[in-house]
C-alpha positions as CSV (number, residue, x, y, z in Angstrom):
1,X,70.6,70.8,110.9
2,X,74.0,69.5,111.4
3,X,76.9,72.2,110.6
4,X,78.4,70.3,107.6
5,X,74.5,71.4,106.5
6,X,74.8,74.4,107.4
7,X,78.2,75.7,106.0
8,X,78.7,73.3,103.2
9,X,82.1,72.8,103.7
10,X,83.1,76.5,103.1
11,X,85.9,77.6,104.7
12,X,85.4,80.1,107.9
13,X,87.6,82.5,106.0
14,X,85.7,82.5,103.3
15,X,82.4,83.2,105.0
16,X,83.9,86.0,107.0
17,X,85.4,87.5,103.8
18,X,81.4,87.6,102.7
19,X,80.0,89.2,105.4
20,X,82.4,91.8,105.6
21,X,81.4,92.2,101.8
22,X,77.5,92.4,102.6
23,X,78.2,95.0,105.7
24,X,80.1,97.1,103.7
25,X,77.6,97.2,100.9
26,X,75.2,100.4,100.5
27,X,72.5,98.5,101.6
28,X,74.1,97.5,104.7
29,X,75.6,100.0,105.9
30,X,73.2,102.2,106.6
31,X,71.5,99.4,108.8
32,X,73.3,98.9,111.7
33,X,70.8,96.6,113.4
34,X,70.4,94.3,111.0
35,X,74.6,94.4,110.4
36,X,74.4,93.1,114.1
37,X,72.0,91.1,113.4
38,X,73.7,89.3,110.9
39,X,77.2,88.7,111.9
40,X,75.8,88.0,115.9
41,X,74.1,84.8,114.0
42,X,77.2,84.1,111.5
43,X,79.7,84.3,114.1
44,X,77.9,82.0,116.7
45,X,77.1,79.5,113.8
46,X,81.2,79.5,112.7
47,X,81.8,79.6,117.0
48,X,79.0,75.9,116.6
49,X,77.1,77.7,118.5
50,X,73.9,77.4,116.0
51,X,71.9,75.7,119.1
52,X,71.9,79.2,120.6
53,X,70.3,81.5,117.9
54,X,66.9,81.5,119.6
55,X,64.6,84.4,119.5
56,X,65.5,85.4,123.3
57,X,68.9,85.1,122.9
58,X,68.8,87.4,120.1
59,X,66.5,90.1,121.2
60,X,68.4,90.2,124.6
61,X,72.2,90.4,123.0
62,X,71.5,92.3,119.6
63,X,68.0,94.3,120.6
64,X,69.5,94.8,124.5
65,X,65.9,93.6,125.6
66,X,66.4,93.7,129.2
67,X,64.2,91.1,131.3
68,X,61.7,90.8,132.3
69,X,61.5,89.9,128.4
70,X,58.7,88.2,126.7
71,X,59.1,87.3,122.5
72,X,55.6,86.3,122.7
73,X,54.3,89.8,123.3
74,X,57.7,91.8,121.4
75,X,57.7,90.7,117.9
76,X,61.3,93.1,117.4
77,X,63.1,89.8,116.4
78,X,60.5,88.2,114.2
79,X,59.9,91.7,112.2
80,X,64.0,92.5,112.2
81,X,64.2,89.0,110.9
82,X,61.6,89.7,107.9
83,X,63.8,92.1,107.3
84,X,67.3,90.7,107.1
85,X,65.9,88.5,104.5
86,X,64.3,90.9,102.6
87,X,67.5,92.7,102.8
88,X,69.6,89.7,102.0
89,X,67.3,89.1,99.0
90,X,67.8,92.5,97.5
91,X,71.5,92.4,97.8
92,X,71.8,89.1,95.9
93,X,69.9,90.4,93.4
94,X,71.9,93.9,92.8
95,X,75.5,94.6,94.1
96,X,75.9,91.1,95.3
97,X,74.7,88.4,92.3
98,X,78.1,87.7,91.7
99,X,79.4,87.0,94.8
100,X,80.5,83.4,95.4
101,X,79.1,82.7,97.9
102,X,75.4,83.2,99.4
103,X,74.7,84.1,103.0
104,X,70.9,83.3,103.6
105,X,68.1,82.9,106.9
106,X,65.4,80.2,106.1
107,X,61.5,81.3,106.7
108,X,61.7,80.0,110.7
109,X,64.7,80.0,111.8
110,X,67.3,82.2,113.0
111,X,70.3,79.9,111.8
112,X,72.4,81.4,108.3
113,X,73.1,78.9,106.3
114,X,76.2,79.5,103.5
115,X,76.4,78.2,100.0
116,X,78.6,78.5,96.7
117,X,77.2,80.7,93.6
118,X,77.6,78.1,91.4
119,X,77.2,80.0,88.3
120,X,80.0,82.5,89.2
121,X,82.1,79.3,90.4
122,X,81.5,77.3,87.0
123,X,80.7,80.1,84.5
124,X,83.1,83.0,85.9
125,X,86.5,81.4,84.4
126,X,87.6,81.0,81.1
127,X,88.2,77.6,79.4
128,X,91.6,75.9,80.9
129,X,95.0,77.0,78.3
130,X,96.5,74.5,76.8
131,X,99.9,75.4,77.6
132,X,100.7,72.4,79.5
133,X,100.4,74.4,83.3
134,X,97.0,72.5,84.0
135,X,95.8,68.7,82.8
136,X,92.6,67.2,82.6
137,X,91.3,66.5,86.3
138,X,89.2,68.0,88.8
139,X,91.3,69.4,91.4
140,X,94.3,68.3,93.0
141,X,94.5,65.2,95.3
142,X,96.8,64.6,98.3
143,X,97.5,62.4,101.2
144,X,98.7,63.6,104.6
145,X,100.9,60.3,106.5
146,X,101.2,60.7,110.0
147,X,103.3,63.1,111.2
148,X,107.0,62.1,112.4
149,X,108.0,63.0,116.2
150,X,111.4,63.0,116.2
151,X,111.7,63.9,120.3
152,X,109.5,61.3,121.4
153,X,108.7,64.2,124.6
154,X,104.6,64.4,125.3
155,X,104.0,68.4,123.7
156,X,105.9,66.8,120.6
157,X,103.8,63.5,120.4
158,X,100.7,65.5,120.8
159,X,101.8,68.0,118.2
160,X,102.6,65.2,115.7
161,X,99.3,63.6,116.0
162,X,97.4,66.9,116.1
163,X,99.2,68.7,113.0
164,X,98.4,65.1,110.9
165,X,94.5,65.4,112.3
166,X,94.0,68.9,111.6
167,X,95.7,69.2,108.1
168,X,93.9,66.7,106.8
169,X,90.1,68.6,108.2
170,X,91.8,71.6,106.6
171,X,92.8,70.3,103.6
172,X,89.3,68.9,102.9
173,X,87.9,72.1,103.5
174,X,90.3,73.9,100.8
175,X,88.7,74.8,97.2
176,X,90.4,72.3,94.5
177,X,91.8,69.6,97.0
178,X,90.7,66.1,97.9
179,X,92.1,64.0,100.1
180,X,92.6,60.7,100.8
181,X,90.8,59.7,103.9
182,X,93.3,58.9,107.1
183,X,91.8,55.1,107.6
184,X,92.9,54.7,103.9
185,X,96.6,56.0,104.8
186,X,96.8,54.9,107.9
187,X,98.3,51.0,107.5
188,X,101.9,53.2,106.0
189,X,101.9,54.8,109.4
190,X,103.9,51.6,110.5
191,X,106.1,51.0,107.2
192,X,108.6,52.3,105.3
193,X,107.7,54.8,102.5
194,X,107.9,54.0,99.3
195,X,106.4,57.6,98.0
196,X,105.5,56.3,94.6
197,X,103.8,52.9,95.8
198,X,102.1,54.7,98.4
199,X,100.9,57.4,95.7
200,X,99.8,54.9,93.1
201,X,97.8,52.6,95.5
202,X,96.1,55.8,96.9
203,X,95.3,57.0,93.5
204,X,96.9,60.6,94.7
205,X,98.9,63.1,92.8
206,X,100.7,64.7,96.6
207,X,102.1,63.4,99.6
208,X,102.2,65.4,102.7
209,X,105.0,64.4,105.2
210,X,106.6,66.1,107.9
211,X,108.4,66.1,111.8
212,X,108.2,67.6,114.8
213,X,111.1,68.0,117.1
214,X,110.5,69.5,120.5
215,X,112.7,70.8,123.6
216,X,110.8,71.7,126.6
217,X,107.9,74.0,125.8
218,X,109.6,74.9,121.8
219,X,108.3,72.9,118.8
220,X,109.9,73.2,115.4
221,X,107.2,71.6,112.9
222,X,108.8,71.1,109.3
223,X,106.2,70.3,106.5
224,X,106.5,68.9,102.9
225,X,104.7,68.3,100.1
226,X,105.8,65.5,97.7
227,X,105.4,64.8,93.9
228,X,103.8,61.4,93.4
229,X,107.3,60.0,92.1
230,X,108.9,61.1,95.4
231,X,110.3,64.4,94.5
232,X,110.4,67.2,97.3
233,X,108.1,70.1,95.5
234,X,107.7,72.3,98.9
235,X,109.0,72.4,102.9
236,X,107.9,75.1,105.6
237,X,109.0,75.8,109.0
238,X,107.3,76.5,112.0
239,X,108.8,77.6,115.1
240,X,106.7,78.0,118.3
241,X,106.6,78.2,121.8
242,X,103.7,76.5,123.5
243,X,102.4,74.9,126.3
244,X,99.4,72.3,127.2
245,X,96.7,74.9,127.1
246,X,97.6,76.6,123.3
247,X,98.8,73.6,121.7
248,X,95.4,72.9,120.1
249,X,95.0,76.4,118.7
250,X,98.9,76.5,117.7
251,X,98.5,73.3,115.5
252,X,95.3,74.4,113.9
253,X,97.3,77.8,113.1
254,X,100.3,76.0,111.8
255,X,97.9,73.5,109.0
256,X,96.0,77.0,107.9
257,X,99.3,78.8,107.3
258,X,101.0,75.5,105.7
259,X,97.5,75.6,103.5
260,X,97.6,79.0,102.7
261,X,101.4,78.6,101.4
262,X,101.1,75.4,99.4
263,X,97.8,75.2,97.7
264,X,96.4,76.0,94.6
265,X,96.5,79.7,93.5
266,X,95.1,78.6,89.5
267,X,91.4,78.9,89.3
268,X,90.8,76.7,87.3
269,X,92.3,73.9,90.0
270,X,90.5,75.8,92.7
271,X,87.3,75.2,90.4
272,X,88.1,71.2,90.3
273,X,88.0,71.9,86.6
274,X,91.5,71.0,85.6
275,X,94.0,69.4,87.6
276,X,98.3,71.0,87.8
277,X,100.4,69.9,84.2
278,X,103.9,68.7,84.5
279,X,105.0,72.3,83.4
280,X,103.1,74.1,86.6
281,X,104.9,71.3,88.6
282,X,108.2,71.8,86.9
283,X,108.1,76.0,88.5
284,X,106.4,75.3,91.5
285,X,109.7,74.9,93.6
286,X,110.8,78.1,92.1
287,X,107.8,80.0,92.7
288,X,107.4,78.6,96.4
289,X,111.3,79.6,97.2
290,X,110.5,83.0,95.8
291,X,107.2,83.5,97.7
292,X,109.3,82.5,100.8
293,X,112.1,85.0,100.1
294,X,109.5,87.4,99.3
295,X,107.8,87.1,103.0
296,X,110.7,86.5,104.6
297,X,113.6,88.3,103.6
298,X,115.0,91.5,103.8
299,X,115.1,94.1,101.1
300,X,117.7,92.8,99.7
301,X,116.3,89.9,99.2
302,X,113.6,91.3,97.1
303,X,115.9,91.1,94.8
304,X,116.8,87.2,94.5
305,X,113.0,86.4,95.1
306,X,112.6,88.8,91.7
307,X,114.9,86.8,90.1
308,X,113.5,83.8,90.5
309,X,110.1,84.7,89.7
310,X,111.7,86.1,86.6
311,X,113.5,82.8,86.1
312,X,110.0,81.2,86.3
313,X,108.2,83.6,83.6
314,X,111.0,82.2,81.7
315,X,110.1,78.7,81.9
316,X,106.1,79.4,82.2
317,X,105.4,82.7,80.3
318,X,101.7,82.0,81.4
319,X,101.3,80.8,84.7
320,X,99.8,84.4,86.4
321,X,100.6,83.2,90.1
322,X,104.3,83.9,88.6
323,X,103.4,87.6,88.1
324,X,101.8,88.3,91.1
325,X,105.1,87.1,92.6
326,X,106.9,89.8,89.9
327,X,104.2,92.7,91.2
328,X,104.2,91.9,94.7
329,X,108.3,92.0,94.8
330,X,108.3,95.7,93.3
331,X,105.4,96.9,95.5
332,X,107.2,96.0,98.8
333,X,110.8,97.4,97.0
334,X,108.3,100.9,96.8
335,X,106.4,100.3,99.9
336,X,110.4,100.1,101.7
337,X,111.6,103.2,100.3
338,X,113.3,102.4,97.4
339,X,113.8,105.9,95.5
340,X,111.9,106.9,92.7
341,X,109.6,105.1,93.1
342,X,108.2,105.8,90.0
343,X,109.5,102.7,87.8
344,X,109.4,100.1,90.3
345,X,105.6,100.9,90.4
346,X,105.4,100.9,86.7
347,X,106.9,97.4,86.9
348,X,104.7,96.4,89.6
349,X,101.1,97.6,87.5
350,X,102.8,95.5,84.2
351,X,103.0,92.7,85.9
352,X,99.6,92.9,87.8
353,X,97.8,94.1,84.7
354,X,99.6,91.0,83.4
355,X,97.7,88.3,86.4
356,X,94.3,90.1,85.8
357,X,94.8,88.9,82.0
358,X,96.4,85.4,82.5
359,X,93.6,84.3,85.3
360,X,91.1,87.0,86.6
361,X,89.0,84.8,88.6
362,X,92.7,84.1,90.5
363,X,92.1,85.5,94.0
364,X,95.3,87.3,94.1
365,X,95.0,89.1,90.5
366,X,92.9,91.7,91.6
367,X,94.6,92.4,94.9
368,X,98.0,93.2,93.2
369,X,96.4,95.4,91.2
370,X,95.0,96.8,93.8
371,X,98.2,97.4,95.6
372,X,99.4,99.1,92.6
373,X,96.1,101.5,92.2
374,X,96.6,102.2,96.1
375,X,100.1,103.3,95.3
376,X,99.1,105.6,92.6
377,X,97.1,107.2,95.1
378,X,93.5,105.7,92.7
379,X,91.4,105.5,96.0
380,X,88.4,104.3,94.2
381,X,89.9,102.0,91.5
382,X,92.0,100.3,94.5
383,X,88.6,99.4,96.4
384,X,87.5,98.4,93.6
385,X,90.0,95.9,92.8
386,X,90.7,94.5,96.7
387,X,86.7,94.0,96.5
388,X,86.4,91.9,93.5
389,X,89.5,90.0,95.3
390,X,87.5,89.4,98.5
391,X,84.5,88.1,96.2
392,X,86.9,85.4,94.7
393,X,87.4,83.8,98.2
394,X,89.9,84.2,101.2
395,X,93.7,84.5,101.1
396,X,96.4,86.1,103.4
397,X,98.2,88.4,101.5
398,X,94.6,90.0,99.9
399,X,93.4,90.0,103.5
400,X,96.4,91.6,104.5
401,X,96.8,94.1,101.7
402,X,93.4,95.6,102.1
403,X,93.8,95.9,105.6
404,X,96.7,98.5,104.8
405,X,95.3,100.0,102.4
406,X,92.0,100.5,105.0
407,X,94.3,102.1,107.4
408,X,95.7,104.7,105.1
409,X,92.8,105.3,104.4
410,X,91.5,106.4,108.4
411,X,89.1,103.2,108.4
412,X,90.6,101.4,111.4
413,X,87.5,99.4,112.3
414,X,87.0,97.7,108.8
415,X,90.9,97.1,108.7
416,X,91.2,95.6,112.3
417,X,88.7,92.7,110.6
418,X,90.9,92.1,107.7
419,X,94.2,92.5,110.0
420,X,92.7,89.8,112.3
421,X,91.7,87.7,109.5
422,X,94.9,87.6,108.0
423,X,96.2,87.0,111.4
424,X,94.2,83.8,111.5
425,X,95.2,82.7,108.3
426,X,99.1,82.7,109.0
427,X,100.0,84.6,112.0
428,X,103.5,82.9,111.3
429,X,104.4,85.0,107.9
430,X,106.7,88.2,108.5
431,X,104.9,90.5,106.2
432,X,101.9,89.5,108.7
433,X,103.8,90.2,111.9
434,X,105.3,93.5,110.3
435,X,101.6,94.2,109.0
436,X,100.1,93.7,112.5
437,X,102.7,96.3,114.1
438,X,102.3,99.0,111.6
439,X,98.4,98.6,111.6
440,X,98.9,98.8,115.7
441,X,101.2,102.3,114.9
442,X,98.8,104.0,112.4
443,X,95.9,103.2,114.5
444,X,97.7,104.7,117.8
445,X,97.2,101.3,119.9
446,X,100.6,102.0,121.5
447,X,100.0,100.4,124.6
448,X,99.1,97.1,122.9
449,X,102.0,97.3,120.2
450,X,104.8,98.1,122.4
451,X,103.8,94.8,124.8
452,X,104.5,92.8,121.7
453,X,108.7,92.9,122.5
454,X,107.8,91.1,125.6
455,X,105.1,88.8,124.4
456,X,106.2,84.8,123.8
457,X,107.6,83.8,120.5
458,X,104.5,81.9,120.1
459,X,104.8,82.5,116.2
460,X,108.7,82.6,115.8
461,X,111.0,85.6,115.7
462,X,109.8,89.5,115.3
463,X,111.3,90.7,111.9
464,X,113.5,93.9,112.4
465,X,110.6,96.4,110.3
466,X,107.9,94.5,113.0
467,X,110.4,95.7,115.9
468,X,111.2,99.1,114.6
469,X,107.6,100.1,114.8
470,X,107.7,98.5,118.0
471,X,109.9,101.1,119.0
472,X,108.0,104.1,117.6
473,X,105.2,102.7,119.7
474,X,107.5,102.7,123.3
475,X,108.5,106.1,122.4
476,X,104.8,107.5,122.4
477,X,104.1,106.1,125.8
478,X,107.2,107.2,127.5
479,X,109.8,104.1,126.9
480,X,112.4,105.9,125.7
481,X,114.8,103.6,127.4
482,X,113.3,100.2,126.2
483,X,113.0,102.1,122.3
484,X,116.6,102.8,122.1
485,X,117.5,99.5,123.5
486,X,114.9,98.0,120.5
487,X,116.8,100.5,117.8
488,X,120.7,99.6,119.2
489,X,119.8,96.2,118.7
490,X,118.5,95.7,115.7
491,X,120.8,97.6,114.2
492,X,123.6,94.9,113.5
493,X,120.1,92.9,112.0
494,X,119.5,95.4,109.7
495,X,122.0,94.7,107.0
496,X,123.4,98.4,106.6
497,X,120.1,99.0,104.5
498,X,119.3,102.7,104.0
499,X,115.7,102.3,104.4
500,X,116.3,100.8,107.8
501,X,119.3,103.0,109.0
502,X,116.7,105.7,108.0
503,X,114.1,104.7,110.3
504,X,116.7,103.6,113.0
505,X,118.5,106.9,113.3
506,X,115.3,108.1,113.2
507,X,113.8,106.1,116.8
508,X,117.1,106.8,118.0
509,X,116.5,110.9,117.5
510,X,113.0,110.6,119.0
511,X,114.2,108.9,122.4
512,X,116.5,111.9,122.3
513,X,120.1,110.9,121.3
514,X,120.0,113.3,118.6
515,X,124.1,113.1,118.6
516,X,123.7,109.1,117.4
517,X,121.2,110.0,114.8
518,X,122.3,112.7,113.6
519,X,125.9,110.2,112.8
520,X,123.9,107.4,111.2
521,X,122.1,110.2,109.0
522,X,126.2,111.7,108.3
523,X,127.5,108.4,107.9
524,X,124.9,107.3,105.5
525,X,124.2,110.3,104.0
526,X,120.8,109.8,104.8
527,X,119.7,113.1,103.7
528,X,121.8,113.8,100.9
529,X,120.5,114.7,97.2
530,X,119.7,112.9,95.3
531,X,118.2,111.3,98.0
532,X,119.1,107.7,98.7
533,X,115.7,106.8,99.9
534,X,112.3,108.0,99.7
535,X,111.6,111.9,100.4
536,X,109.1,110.9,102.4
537,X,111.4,109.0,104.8
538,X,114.1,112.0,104.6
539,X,111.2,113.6,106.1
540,X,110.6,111.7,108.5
541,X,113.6,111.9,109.8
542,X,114.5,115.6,109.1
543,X,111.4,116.2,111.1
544,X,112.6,113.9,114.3
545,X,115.8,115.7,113.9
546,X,113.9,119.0,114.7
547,X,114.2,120.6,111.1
548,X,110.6,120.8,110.4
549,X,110.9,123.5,107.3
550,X,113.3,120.3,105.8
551,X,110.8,117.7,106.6
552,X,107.6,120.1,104.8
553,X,110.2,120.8,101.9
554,X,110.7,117.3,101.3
555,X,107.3,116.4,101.4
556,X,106.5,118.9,99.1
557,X,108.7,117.6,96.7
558,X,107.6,113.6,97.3
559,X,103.7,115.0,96.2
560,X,105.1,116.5,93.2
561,X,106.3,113.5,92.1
562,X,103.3,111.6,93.1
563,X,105.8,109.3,95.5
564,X,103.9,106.0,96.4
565,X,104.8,106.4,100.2
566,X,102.8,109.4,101.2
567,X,99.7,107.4,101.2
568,X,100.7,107.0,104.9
569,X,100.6,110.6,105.2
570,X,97.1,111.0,106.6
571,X,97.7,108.5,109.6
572,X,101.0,108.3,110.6
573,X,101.6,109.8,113.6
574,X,105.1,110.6,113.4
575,X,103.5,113.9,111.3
576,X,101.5,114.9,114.1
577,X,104.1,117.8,115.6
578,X,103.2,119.3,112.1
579,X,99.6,118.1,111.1
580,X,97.4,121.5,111.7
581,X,100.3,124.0,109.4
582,X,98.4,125.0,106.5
583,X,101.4,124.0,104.1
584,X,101.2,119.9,105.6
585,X,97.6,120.2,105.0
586,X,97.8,121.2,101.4
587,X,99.8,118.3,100.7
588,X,98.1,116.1,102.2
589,X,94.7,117.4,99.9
590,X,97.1,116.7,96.7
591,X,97.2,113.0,98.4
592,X,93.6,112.8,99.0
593,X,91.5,115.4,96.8
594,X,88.6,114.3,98.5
C-alpha cells in the first residue's frame, strides 16, 4: 500500500489534530498502551516509515520487549492490536461519529490508514447563501509559475525552485484547492506573463507568483496570489536565515505558512461545494491586510486591523471569516491589558457568536468562541468549543489558541502538542513566536526560552512581547545582566505602550534596578487609579516592586470584576513569591472553582 493509499491526501496536520482528539477521548485516556500504540504507528506512517510497523518492531519500542524476543511465542502485539480496533471501533461509534476524519488498522496489518467522514464533510454545512460571497464551483483552482530568483546566487536558485515544488505538493494537499499541474504551467516559465492569458488557457481562477532575493546565507521570499484578470489580491514576506543543510525544511515551512495565510477559510469552498463570488474577492485584500496587522502589529495596531475588518462587515455583512477577524482583534486588546476588560470581551463573544451563526462548520468559528469562553473563565464550555474546532480540521491560530488555553489550565503536555503543531504550521507568524515564549514561561522551560535571544533568525525578527518573556526567563536562571540588557533595549521598540512599559519596568525591577522601575512606573503612572492597564499587571508589577499586600489587593479587586487576565493566575510564575498565602489561594479558587 503506497502512502497516497494510505493517507488519502489528508494533510499531516490534520491527522495529528485527530489523534490528539482520540487520545484525549474517555476511552483513550485511560489506556495508555494502546495511546502508544497508536500514535507510535501514526507517526511512523506520517515520518513514511509504514515499511517499519512490523510486529517486532512494535513489541520491542511500544511493549519494551527486550531480546531475546520471539512474536511467535508472545502474542502482546496481535492481542493489543485486537484491541486498538475494537477500541477505535467504539469511539467512531460514540464520542467520535462526527469526527471528520477516520483513523482505522485493517484485520493484518499494523499500518493506520486515514480517511474523510464524508457524511460530516457533505451533510455537516448548510446550503451555500446567495449573497454573492461564493459562486457555483467546486473549490478554488490555482496555478503556481515558477518562482523568480532575483540574486541569481546558488541558496537563492535552490530556494526558488524548491518554494515553486513544494507549494504546489502543498497546495494539492489543501481542502477546497486544485491545482494546475506544473508540466501544464511550465512552457510560461520562459515567457512573459500575460496573467489573464495564462489564467484563461489554464482554466484557473488564481495565480501564484513570487521572488527570492538572497545575500549570503539570508533569503527574503515574497509570495502573491493573483486574480485571474491580473489584479494583486495577497503578498507575504518571509525572511530567513539558512544554510545548505535547513534549506529543504525552511522552504517546506515557508509554503505551509503562505497556505495557512492565503487559503480558503469558507466551508463551503473547503467542501468543493461552492467556489469564491466576486463580492468575497472584492474584501479579500482588506481582510488579508487586517489579518496581517492583527499578527503582526503592535497594540496599537489592533486598532487599524479593527478598522478594517469593520470596513469589510461594511461591504460583506455576511462573510464570517470577517468576524473572526472583529473577535480575534478584541481578544488580544484584553489578552494585552487593555483595562476593563469587560466590553472589549463583550465585543469579542458578539462577534464570535456572530461566525458560529454565519458558517459553523468554519474551523475558526468555534475557536473564537472559545477564546471568549476561556476569557470568561467558562473552563468547560471553552473545551468544548476549541474541540469541535479541532474536529473541523487543522489551522494555526486554533492550534495555537488551545495551546494557551491548555497551559492556563496546568496541562503542559497536551499544550506542548498543539504549541508544536502550530509551530509547524507557521513558525514565521509573531502571535506564534510570542505564543511559543509565553508557553516556554508558564511551563518553567527557562533554560530553553532564554537560548532563544541567541538562536538564528531562522524565522525573522523576535517581536518585543516574544523578547520580554525572554527576559523573565534569564531572570529565573540567574541572567540578570543579559535580562536588563533585553528590557533596555526593547524599550525604544515598544511604542511608549502602557502594557509594555508595565511589563518592562517590571523585568527591569526583578534584575534589581528597582530605582529604573520604579521611574517608568512614576512616569507612566503605571499604578495609578483608575488603573491604566489591567489590575492584574499592576500586580505584577507591585509585587516585583516588593509591595506584596498591593499586588494581593489588586488581585483581589481584578477577581471581583471577573478580569479576563487572571486566567494566567494558576501558572505564572511571577506569583510564586506569594502562591502558598491563604488570601492568593482564595483568589485563585474564585478563578478556578474546581
Amino acid at each position: 500500500m503506497n502512502e497516497k493509499a494510505i493517507t488519502e491526501n489528508i494533510p499531516e496536520n490534520e491527522i495529528r489534530t485527530q489523534l490528539a482528539l482520540i487520545l484525549q477521548s474517555d476511552l483513550f485516556a485511560q489506556s495508555d498502551r494502546l495511546g502508544r500504540f497508536l500514535r507510535f504507528t501514526v507517526e511512523n506512517v506520517l515520518a513514511g516509515n509504514a515499511h517499519i510497523l512490523k510486529e517486532y518492531v512494535i513489541g520491542t519500542e511500544v511493549y519494551d520487549r527486550k531480546t531475546p524476543y520471539h512474536p511467535s511465542q508472545d502474542s502482546i502485539v496481535r492481542t493489543e492490536a485486537r484491541r486498538l480496533r475494537a477500541k477505535l471501533k467504539e469511539y467512531y461509534e460514540s464520542s467520535g461519529k462526527d469526527d471528520r476524519i477516520f483513523i482505522y488498522l485493517r484485520p493484518g496489518t499494523y499500518v493506520p490508514v486515514f480517511r474523510r467522514n464524508e457524511n460530516v464533510s457533505i451533510n455537516g454545512s448548510k446550503p451555500a447563501p446567495a449573497n454573492g460571497l461564493l459562486a457555483e464551483g467546486e473549490g478554488v483552482s490555482v496555478a503556481v509559475l515558477p518562482f523568480a530568483d532575483l540574486s541569481g546566487q546558488p541558496l537563492s536558485t535552490m530556494c526558488a525552485q524548491g518554494i515553486t515544488d513544494e507549494l504546489i505538493h502543498a497546495f494539492v494537499r489543501t481542502e477546497g484547492i486544485k491545482v494546475a499541474s506544473a508540466t501544464s504551467v511550465a512552457k510560461f516559465a520562459t515567457t512573459p506573463r500575460d496573467i489573464p492569458s495564462l489564467a484563461s488557457e489554464l482554466g484557473v481562477q488564481f495565480v501564484i507568483e513570487g521572488s527570492v532575493r538572497g545575500e549570503n546565507n539570508r533569503l527574503r521570499i515574497t509570495s502573491r496570489v493573483l486574480n485571474a484578470d491580473g489584479f494583486q489580491l495577497n503578498s507575504q514576506r518571509f525572511e530567513t536565515e539558512v544554510n545548505s543543510e535547513s534549506i529543504f525544511q525552511i522552504q517546506e515551512q515557508i509554503a505551509r505558512a503562505f497556505i495557512s495565510r492565503a487559503r480558503p477559510e469558507q466551508s463551503h469552498i473547503r467542501y468543493r461545494k461552492a467556489t469564491a463570488g466576486t463580492l468575497m474577492l472584492s474584501v479579500y485584500p482588506l481582510i488579508v491586510q487586517a489579518e496581517a496587522l492583527l499578527d503582526e502589529g503592535s497594540a496599537l495596531d489592533l486598532q487599524s486591523a479593527l478598522a478594517k475588518f469593520q470596513q469589510a462587515e461594511q461591504l460583506a455583512p455576511d462573510f464570517a471569516r470577517i468576524f473572526c477577524g472583529i473577535s480575534q482583534c478584541h481578544v488580544e486588546m484584553v489578552l494585552r491589558g487593555i483595562y476593563p476588560s469587560s466590553v472589549a470581551l463583550a465585543e469579542a463573544q458578539s462577534a464570535a457568536l456572530k461566525a458560529v451563526e454565519l458558517d459553523p462548520n468554519m474551523i475558526e468559528s468555534y475557536s473564537c468562541l472559545g477564546c471568549v469562553q476561556a476569557l470568561q473563565w467558562k473552563w468547560e464550555e471553552a473545551e468544548t468549543s476549541f474541540k469541535r474546532a479541532l474536529q473541523q480540521g487543522s489551522h494555526v491560530g486554533v492550534a495555537r489558541q488551545y495551546a494557551l488555553f491548555l497551559a492556563a489550565m496546568r496541562r503542559f503536555d497536551e499544550a506542548s502538542y498543539y504549541v508544536e503543531m502550530a509551530q509547524r504550521i507557521d513558525p514565521f507568524s509573531y502571535r506564534q513566536k510570542i505564543t511559543g515564549a509565553k508557553f516556554l514561561f508558564l511551563s518553567r522551560r527557562y533554560e530553553e526560552g532564554a537560548k532563544l535571544a541567541s538562536s538564528p533568525l531562522i524565522y525573522g525578527p523576535m517581536p518585543v512581547e516574544a523578547q520580554l518573556y525572554i527576559a523573565f526567563m534569564n531572570t529565573r536562571i540567574g541572567n540578570k545582566a543579559e535580562a536588563k540588557r533585553i528590557a533596555e533595549n526593547i524599550r525604544p521598540d515598544s511604542g511608549a505602550q502602557l502594557p509594555m512599559m508595565a511589563g518592562i519596568a517590571e523585568a527591569l525591577a526583578i534584575t534589581g534596578d528597582k530605582e529604573h522601575a520604579s521611574r517608568l512606573t512614576a512616569d507612566f503612572k503605571l499604578l495609578s487609579s483608575p488603573p491604566p492597564i489591567s489590575q492584574f499587571r499592576q500586580a505584577l508589577l507591585a509585587l516585583s516592586l516588593g509591595d506584596s499586600p498591593t499586588a494581593l489587593s489588586l488581585l483581589q479587586a481584578a477577581a471581583e470584576v471577573k478580569e479576563a487576565e487572571l486566567l494566567w493566575i494558576a501558572v505564572d510564575p511571577r506569583f510564586d513569591s506569594i502562591r502558598e498565602e491563604l488570601a492568593f489561594k482564595r483568589i485563585v479558587s474564585k478563578v478556578f472553582p474546581d
